[in-house]
Residue frames relative to the residue before (quaternion, step in Angstrom):
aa qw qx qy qz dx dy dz
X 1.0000 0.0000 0.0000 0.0000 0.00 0.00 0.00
X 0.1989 -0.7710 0.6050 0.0014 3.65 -0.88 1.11
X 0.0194 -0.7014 0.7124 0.0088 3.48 -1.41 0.27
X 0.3189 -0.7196 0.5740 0.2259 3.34 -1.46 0.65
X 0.3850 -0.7069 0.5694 0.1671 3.53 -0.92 1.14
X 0.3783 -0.8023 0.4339 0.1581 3.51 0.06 1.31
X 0.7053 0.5297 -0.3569 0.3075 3.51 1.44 -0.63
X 0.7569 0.3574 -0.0779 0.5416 3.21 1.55 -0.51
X 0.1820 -0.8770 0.3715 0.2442 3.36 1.53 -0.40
X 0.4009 0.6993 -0.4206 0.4163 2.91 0.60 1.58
X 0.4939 -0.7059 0.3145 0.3986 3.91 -0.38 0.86
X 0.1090 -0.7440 0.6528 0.0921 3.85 -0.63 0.83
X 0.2508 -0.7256 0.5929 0.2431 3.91 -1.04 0.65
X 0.5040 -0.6354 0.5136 0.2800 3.35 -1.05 1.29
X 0.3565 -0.6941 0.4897 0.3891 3.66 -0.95 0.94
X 0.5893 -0.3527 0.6190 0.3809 3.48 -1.81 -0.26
X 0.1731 -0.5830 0.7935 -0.0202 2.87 -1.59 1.34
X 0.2405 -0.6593 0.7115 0.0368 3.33 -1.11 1.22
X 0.0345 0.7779 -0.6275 -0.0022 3.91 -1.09 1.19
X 0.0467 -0.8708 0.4882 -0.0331 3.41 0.15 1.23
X 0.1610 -0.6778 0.7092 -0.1081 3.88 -0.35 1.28
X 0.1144 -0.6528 0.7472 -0.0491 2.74 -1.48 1.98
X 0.3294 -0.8253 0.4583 -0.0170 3.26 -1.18 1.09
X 0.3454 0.7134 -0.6074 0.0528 3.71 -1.13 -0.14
X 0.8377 -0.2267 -0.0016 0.4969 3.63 -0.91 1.14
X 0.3121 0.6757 -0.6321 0.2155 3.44 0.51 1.45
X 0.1800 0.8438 -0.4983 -0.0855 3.31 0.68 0.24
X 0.6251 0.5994 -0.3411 0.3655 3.30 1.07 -0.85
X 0.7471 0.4913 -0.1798 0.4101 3.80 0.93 -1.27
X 0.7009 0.6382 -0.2267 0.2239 3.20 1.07 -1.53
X 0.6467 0.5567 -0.2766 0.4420 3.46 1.45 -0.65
X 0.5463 0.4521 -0.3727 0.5985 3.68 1.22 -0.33
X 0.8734 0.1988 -0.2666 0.3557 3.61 0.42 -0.32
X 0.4216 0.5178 -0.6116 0.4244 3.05 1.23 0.91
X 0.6820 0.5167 -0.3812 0.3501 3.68 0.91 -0.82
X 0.1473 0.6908 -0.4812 0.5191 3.95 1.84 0.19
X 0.9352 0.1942 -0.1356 0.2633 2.52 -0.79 -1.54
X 0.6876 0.5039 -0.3454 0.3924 3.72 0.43 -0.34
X 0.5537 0.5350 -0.3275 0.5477 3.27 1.56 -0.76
X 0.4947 0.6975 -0.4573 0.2443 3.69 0.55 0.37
X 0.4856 -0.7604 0.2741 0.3329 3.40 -0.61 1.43
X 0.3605 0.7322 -0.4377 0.3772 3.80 2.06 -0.11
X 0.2537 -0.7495 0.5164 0.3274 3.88 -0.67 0.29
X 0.7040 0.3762 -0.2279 0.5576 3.50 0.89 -1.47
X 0.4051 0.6026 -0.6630 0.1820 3.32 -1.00 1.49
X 0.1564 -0.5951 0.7310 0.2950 3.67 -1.22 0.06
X 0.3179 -0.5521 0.7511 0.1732 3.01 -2.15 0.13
X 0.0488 0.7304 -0.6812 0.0090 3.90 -0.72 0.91
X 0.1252 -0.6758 0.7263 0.0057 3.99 -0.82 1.34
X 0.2638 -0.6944 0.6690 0.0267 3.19 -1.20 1.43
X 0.2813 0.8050 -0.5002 -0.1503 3.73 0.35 0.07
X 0.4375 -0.7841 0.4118 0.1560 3.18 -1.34 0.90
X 0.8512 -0.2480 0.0194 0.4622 3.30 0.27 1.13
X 0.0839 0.8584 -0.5045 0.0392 3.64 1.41 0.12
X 0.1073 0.7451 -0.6331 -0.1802 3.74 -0.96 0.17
X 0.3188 0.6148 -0.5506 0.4662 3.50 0.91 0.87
X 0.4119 -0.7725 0.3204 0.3619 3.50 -1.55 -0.70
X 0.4761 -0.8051 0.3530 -0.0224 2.86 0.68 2.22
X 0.7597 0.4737 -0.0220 0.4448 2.77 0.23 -2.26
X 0.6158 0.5775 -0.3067 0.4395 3.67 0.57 -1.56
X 0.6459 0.6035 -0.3444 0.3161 3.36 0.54 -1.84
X 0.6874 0.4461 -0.1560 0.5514 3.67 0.53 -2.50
X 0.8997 0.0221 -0.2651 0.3461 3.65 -0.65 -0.43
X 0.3227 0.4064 -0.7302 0.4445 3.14 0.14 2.24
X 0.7747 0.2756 -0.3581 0.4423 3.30 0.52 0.40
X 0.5090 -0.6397 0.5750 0.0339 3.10 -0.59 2.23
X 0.5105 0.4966 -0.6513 0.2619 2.88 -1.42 1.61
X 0.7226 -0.5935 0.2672 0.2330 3.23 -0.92 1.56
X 0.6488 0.4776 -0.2110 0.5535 3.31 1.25 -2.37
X 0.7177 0.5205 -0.4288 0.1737 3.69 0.37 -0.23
X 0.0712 0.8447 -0.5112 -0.1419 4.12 -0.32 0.96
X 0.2779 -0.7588 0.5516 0.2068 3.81 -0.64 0.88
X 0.1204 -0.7775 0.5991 0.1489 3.41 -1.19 0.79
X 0.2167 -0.7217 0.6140 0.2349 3.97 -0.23 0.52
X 0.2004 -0.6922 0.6931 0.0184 3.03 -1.50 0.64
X 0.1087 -0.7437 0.6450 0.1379 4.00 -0.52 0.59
X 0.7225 0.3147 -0.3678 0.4936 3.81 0.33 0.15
X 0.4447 -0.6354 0.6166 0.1350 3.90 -1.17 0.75
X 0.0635 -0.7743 0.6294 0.0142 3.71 -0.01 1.11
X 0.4046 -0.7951 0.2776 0.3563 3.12 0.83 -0.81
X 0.8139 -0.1153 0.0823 0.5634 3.96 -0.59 0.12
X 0.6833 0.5935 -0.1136 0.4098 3.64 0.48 -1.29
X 0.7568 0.2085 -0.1452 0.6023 2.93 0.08 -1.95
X 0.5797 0.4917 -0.5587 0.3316 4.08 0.44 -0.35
X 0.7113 0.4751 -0.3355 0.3947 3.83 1.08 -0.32
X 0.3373 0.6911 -0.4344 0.4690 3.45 1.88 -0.08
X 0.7136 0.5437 -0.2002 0.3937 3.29 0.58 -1.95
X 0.8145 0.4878 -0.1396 0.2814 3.40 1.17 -0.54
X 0.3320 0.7074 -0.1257 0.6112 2.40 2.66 -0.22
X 0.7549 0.3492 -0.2178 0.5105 3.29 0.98 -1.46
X 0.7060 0.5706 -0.1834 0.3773 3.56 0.69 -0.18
X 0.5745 0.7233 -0.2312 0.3056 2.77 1.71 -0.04
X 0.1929 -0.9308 0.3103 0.0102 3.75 -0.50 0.49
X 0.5152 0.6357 -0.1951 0.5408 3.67 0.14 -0.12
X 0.7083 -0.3259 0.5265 0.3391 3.24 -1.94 -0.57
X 0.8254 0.1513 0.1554 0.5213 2.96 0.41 -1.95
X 0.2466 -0.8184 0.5179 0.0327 3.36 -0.80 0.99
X 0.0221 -0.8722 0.4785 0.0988 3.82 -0.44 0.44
X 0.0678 0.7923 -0.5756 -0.1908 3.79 -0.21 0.35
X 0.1287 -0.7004 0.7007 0.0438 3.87 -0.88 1.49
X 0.2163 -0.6417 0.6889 0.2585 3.00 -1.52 0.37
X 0.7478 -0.5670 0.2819 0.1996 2.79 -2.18 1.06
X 0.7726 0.3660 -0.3672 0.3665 3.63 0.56 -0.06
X 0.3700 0.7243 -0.4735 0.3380 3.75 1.61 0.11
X 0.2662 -0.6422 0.7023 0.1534 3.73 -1.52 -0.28
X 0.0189 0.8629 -0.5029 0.0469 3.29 -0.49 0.64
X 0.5346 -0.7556 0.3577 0.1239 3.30 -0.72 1.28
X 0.6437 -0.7132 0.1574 0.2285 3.04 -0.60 1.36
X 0.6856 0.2798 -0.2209 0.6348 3.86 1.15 -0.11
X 0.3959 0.6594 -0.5962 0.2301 3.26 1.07 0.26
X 0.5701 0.5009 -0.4871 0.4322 4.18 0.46 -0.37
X 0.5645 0.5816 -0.4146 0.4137 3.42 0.51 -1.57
X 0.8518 0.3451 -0.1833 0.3489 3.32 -0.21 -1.57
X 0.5868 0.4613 -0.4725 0.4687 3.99 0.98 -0.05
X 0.8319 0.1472 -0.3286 0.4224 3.38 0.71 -0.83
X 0.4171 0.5589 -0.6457 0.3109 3.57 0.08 1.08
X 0.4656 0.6693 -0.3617 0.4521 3.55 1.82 -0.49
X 0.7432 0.3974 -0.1050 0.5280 3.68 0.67 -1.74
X 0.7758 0.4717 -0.2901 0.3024 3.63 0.91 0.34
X 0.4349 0.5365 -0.1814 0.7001 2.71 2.82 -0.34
X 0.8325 0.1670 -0.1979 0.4898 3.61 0.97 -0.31
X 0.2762 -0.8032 0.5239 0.0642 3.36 0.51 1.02
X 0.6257 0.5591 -0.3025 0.4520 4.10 0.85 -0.97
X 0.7151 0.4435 -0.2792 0.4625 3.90 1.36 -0.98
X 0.4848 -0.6618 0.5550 0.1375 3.41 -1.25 1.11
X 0.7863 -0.1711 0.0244 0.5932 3.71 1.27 -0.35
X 0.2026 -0.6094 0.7476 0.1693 3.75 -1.43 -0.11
X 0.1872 -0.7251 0.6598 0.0621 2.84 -1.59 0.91
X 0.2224 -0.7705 0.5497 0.2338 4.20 -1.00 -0.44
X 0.6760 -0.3953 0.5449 0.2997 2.98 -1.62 0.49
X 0.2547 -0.7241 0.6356 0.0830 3.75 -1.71 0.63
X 0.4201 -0.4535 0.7763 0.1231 3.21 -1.83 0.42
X 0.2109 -0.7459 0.6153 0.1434 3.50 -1.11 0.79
X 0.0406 0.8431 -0.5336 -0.0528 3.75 -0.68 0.07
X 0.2147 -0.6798 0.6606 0.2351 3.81 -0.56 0.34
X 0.7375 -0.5755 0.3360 0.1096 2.77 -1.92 0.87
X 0.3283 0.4459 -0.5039 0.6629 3.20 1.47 1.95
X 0.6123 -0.3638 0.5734 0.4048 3.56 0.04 -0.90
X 0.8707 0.2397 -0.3559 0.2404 3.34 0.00 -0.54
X 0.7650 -0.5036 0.2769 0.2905 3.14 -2.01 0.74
X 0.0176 0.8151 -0.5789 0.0110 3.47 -0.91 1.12
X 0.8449 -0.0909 0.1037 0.5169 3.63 0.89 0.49
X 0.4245 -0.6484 0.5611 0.2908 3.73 -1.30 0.38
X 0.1083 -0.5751 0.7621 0.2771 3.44 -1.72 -0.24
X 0.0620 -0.8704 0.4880 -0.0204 3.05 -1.21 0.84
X 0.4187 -0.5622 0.5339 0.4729 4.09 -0.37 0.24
X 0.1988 -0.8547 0.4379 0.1955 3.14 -0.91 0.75
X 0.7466 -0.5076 0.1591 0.3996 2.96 -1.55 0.70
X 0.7503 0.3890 -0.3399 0.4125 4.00 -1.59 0.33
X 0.4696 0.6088 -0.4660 0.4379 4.10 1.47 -0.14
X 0.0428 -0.7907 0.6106 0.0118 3.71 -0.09 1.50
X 0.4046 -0.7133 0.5714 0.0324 3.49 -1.41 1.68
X 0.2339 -0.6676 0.6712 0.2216 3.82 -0.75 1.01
X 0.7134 -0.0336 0.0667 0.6968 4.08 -1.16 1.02
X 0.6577 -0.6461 0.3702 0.1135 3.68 -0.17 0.25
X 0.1647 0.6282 -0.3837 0.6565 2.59 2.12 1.43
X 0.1643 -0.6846 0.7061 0.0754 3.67 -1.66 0.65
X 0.0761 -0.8302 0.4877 0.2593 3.68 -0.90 0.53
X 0.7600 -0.2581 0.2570 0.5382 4.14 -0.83 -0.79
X 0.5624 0.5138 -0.4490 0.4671 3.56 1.11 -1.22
X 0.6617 0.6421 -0.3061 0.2369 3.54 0.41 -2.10
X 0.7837 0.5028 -0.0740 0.3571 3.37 0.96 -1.73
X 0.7463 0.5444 -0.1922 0.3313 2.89 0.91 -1.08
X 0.5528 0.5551 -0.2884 0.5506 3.19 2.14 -0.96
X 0.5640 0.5512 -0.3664 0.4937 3.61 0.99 -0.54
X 0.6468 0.3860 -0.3716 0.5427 4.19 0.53 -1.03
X 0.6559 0.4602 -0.3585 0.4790 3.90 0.49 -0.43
X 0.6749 0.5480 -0.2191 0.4430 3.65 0.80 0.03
X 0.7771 0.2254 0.0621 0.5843 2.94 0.54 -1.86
X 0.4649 -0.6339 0.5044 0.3572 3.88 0.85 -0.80
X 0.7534 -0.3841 0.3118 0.4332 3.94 -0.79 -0.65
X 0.0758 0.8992 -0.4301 0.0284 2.86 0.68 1.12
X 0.3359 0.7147 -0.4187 0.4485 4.08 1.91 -0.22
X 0.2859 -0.6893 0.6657 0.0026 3.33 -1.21 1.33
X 0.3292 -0.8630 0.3089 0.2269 3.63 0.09 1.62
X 0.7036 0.4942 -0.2536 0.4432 3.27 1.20 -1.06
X 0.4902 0.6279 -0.4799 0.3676 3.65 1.37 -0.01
X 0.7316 0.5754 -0.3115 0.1912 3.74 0.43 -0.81
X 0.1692 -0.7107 0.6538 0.1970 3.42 -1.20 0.57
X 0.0377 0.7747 -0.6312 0.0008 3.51 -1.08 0.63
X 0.6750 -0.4355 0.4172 0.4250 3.22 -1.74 1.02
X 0.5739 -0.4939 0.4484 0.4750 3.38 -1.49 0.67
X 0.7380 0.5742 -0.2489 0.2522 2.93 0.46 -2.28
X 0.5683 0.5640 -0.3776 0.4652 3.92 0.89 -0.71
X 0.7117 0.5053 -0.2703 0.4063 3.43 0.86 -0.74
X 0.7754 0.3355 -0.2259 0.4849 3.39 1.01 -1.25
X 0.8590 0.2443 -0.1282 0.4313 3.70 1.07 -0.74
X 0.7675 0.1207 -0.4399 0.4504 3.23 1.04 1.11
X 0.4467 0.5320 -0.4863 0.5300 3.80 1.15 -0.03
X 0.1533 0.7239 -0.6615 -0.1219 3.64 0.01 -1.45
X 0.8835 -0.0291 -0.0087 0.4675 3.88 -0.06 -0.22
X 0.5200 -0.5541 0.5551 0.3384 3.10 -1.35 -0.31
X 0.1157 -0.7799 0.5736 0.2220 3.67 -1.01 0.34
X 0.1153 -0.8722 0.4654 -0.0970 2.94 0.28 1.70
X 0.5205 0.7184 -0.0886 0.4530 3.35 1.71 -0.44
X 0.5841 0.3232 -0.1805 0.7224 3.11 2.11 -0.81
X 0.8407 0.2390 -0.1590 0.4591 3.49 -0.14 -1.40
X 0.4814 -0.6590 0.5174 0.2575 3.92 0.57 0.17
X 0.8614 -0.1084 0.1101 0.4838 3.46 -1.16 -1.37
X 0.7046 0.5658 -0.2882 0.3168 3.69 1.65 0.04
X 0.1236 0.8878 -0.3397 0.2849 3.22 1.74 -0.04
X 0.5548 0.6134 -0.2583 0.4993 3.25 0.79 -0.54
X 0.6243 0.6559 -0.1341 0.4025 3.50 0.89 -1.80
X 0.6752 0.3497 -0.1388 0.6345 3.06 0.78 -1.92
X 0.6995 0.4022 -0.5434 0.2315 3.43 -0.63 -0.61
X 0.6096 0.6469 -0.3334 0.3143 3.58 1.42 -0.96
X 0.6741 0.3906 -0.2396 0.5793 3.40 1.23 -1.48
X 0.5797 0.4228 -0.5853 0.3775 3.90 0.44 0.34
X 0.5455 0.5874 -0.4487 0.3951 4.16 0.94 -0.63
X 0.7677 0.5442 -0.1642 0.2960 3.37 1.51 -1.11
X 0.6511 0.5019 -0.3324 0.4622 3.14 1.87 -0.18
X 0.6596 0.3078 -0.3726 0.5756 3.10 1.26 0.52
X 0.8190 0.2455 -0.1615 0.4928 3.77 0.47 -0.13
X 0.3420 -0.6775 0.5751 0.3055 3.24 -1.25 0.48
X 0.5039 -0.7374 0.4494 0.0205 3.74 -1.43 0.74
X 0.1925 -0.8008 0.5549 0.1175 4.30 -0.53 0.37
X 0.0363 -0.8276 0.5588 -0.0382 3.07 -0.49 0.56
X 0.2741 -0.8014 0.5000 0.1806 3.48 0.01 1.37
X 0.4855 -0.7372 0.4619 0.0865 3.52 -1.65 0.72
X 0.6063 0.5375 -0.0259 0.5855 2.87 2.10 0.59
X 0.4903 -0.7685 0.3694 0.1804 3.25 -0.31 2.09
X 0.0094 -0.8994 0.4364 0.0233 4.12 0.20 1.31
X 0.7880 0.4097 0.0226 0.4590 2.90 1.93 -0.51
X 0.1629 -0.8336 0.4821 0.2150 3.80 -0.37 0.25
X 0.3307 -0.7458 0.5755 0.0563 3.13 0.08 1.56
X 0.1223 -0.8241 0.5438 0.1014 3.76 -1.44 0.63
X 0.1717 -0.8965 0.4074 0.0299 3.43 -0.94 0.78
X 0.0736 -0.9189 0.3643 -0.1320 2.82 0.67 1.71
X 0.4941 -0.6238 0.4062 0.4491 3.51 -1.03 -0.02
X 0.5122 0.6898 -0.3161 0.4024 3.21 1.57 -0.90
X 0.5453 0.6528 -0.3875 0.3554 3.56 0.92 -1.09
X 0.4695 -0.5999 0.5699 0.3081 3.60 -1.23 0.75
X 0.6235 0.4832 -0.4543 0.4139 3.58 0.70 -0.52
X 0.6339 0.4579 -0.4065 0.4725 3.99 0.67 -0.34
X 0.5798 0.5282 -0.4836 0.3885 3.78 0.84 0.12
X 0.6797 0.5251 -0.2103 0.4668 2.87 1.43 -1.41
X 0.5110 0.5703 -0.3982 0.5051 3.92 1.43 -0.35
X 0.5807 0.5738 -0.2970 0.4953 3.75 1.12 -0.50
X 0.7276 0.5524 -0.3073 0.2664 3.90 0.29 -1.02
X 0.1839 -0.8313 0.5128 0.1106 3.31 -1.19 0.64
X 0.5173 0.5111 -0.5251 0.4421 3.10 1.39 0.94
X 0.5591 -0.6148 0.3333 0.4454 3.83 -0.77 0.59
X 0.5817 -0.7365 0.3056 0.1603 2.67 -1.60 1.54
X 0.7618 -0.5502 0.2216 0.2606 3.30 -0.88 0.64
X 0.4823 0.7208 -0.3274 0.3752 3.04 1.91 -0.87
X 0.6927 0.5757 -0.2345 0.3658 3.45 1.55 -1.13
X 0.5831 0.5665 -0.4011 0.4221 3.21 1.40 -0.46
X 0.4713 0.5939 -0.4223 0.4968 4.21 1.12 -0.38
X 0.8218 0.3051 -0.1855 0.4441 3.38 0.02 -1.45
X 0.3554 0.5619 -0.5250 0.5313 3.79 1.08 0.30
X 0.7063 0.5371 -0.2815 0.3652 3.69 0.01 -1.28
X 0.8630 0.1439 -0.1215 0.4688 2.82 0.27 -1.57
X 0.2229 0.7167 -0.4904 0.4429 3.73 1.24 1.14
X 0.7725 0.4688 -0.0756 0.4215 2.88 0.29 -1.96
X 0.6929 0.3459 -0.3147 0.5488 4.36 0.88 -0.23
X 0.6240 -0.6452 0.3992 0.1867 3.04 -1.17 1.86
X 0.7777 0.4762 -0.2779 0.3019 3.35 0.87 -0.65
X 0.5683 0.5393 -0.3048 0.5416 3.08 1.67 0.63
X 0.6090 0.5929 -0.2715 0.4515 3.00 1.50 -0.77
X 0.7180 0.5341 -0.3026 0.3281 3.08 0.90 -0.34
X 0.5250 0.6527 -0.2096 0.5045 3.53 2.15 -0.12
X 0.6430 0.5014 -0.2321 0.5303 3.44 1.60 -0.35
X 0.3324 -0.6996 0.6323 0.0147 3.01 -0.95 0.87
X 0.5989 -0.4334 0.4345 0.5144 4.18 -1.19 0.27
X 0.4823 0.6841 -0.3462 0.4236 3.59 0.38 -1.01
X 0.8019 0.3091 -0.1535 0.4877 3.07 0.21 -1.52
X 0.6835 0.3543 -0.3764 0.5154 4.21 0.62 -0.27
X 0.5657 0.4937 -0.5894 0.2981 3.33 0.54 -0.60
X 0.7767 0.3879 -0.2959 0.3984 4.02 0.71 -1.49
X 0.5726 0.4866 -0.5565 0.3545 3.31 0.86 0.68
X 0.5895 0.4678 -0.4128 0.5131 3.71 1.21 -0.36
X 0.6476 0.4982 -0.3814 0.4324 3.51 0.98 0.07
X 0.6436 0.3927 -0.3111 0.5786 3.66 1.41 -0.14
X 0.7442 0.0981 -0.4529 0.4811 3.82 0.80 0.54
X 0.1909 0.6572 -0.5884 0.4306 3.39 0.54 1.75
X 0.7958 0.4211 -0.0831 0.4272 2.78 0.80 -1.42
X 0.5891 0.4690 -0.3191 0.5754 3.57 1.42 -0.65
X 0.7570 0.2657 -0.5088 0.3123 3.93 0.74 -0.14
X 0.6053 0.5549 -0.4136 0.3933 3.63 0.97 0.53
X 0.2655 0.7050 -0.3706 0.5433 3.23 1.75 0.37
X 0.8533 0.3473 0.0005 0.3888 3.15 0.77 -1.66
X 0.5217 0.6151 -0.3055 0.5062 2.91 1.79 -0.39
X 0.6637 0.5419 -0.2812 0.4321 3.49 0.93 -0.76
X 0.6255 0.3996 -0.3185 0.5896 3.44 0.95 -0.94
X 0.6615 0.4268 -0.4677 0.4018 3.92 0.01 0.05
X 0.7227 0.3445 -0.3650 0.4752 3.55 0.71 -0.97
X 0.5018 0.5995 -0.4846 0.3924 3.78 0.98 0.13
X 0.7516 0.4446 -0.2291 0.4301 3.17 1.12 -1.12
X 0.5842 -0.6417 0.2779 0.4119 3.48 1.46 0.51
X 0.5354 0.5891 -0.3887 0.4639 3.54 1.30 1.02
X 0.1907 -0.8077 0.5569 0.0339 3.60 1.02 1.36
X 0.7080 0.5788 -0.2769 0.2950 3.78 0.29 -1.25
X 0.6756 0.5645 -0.1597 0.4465 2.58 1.27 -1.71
X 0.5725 0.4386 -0.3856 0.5755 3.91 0.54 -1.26
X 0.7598 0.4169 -0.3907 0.3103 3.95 -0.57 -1.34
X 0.5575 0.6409 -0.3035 0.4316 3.68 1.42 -0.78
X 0.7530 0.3128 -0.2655 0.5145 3.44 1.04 -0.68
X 0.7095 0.4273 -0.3734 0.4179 3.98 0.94 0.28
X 0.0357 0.7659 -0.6372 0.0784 3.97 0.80 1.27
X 0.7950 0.3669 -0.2551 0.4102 3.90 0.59 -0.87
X 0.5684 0.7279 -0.3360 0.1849 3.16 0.87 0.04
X 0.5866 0.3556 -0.3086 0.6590 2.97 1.56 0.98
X 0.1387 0.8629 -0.3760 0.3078 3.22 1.22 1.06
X 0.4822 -0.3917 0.6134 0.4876 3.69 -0.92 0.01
X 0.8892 0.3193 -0.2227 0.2403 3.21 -0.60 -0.92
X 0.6207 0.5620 -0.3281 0.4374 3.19 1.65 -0.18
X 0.6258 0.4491 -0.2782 0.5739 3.28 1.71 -0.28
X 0.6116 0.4772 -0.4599 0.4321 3.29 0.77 0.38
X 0.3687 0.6652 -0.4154 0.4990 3.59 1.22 -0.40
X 0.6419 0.7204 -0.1632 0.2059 3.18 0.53 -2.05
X 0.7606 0.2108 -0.1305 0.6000 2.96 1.06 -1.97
X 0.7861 0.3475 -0.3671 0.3558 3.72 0.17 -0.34
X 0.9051 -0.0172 -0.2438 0.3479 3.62 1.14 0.83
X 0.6274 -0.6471 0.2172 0.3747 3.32 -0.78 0.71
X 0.6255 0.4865 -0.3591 0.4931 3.48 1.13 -0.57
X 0.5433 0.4489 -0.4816 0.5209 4.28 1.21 0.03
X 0.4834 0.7509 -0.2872 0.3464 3.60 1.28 -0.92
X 0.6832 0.4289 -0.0695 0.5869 3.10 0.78 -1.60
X 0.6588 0.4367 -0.3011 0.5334 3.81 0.20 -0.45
X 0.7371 0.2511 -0.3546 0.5176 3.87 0.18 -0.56
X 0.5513 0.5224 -0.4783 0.4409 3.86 0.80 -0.01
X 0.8003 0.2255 -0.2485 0.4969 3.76 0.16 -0.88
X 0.4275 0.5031 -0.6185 0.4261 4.11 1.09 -0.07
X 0.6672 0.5595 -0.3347 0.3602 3.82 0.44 -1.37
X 0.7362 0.4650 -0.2251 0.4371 3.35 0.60 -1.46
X 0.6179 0.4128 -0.4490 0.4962 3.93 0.97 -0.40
X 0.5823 0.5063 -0.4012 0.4936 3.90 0.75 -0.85
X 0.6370 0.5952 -0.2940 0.3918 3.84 0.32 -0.69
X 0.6270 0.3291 -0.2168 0.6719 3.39 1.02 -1.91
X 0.8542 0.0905 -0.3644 0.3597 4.05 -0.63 -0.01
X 0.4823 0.5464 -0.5906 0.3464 3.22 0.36 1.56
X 0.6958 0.3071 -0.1914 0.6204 3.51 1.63 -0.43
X 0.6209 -0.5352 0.4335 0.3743 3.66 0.97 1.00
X 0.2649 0.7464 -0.5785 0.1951 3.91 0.49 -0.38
X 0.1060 0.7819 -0.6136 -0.0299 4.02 0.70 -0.26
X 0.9412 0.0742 -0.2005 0.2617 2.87 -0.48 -1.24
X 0.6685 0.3926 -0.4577 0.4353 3.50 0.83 -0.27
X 0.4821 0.5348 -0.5551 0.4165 3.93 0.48 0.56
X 0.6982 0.3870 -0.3881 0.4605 3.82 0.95 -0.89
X 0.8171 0.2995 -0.3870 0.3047 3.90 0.87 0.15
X 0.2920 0.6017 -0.5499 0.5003 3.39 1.69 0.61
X 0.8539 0.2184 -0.2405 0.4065 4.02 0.31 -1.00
X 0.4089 0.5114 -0.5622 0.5051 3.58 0.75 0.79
X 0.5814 0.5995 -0.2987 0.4618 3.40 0.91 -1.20
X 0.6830 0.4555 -0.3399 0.4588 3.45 1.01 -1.67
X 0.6805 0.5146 -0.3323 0.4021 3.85 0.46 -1.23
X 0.7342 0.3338 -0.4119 0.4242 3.98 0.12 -0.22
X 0.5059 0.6201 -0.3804 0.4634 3.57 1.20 -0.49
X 0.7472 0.3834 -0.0444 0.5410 3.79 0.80 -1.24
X 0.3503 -0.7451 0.5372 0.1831 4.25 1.33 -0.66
X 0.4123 0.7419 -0.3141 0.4254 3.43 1.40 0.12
């Protein structure tokens, strides 16, 4: 594939985008988003599916749909999540590498438009995009967005920028959105340390691309993201041991050379984001019929500092209202109509 470079008028060859879908019993999703992806207006791509032992019909689904760029790799052992994104790492090819998952949908110029990003900025290691929510029909239930006040230099982000933002806001990177240089992937990311950071791996791998590179992040919904029950993240929306996210920002807490980029500001809203993650958790225990247990984990929640959250935002707001309200309902026995006011509270909120 060629292109004329208008500044010099000379042929340039569009690089190779490498899109690499790991799989396992997606049988239902995977065919709408394989046809996504091919239906992209990018010509020069391959599609590698790693799939990871599926015993549905995965496999059946993808190679009824004829298409040349498509190569399937079977797998007869289940490494799981991780190592199925290792496998995708290793397999990767091209310039640009992409790793979608199988039940997303992706908008048609969404390639076009990452790698016109990663070819105007040569200095970024990846770009990422805004989402489209969808539930597990199709239809539209909301946006993810970068949030608001994350100021871009030339429209680049660096580690300082980001990291104060994950200490604030939490994980706020939409995994299937990213394109990254190959080479970042194969010769300095090389895997995932799923092994440390569990279901957050993801997290880290981003803020490693960022200590060495700077990042783009497109202002524009490129994807339909899904939210299934099936999704490992909704198990992990269920758990009442702290979340894993905390085990990343531990790490990169704990090395001086980060410490030194943070500011009070910047710890206070992290003790304000695992405030909020133990009343997160507090709710899913007293759902699960462990009143003691949830009220056991909210001593500060009438805190100075929890009421300061309170007044200067809505998401501290929200956290002293239902910390209070779970301490409240298991002080007057309220059982059951406290476990369907906060089931009630959790589908209203996707929490």
């Amino acid at each position: 594939m060629i292109e004329i470079d208008s500044s010099e008028g000379k042929p340039r060859a569009l690089p190779l985008v490498c899109i690499c879908i790991p799989t396992y019993n997606a049988a239902d999703t995977v065919g709408e988003t394989l046809k996504s992806i091919l239906a992209q207006t990018y010509p020069n791509l391959v599609v590698h599916v790693s799939d990871n032992a599926s015993t549905d019909e995965t496999l059946s689904v993808i190679e009824s749909i004829a298409d040349s760029r498509v190569t399937i790799h079977r797998y007869a052992e289940n490494i799981g999540g991780e190592g199925n994104f290792n496998r995708c790492i290793q397999l990767a090819e091209g310039e640009y590498t992409a790793l979608f998952h199988a039940d997303d949908i992706y908008e048609p110029d969404m390639v076009a438009k990452q790698v016109a990003f990663l070819d105007s900025n040569p200095e970024a290691g990846a770009v990422f995009t805004e989402a489209s929510l969808i539930d597990e029909t199709g239809n539209s239930i909301g946006e993810l967005r970068l949030p608001k006040g994350i100021v871009a230099q030339h429209g680049l982000y660096d580690f300082r920028t980001i990291f104060k933002a994950v200490l604030r806001h939490s994980n706020f990177f939409i995994c299937p959105s990213v394109m990254v240089r190959t080479k970042v992937y194969q010769q300095e990311i090389k895997y995932w340390r799923g092994e440390l950071f569990k279901s957050s791996a993801d997290l880290d791998l981003w803020l490693r691309i960022l200590q060495r590179h700077l990042i783009g992040y497109l202002s524009e919904p490129l994807l339909r993201y899904r939210i299934s029950h099936n999704q490992w993240s909704a198990k992990v929306r269920l758990g009442t041991a702290r979340a894993d996210f905390f085990l990343v920002t531990d790490h990169y807490l704990a090395q001086k050379h980060v410490q030194v980029l943070l500011d009070e500001d910047d710890l206070r809203n992290y003790r304000w984001l695992e405030r909020r993650d133990r009343v997160v958790r507090a709710i899913n225990l007293y759902i699960m019929d462990l009143p003691q247990q949830a009220s056991s984990l909210l001593q500060d929640v009438c805190s100075w500092d929890a009421l300061e959250a309170a007044f200067k935002t809505k998401r501290g707001a929200f956290v002293l209202f239902v910390g209070v309200y779970v301490r409240l309902l298991t002080f007057m026995g309220l059982h059951k109509f406290g476990k369907t006011s906060l089931m009630f509270m959790k589908r209203l909120s996707r929490k």
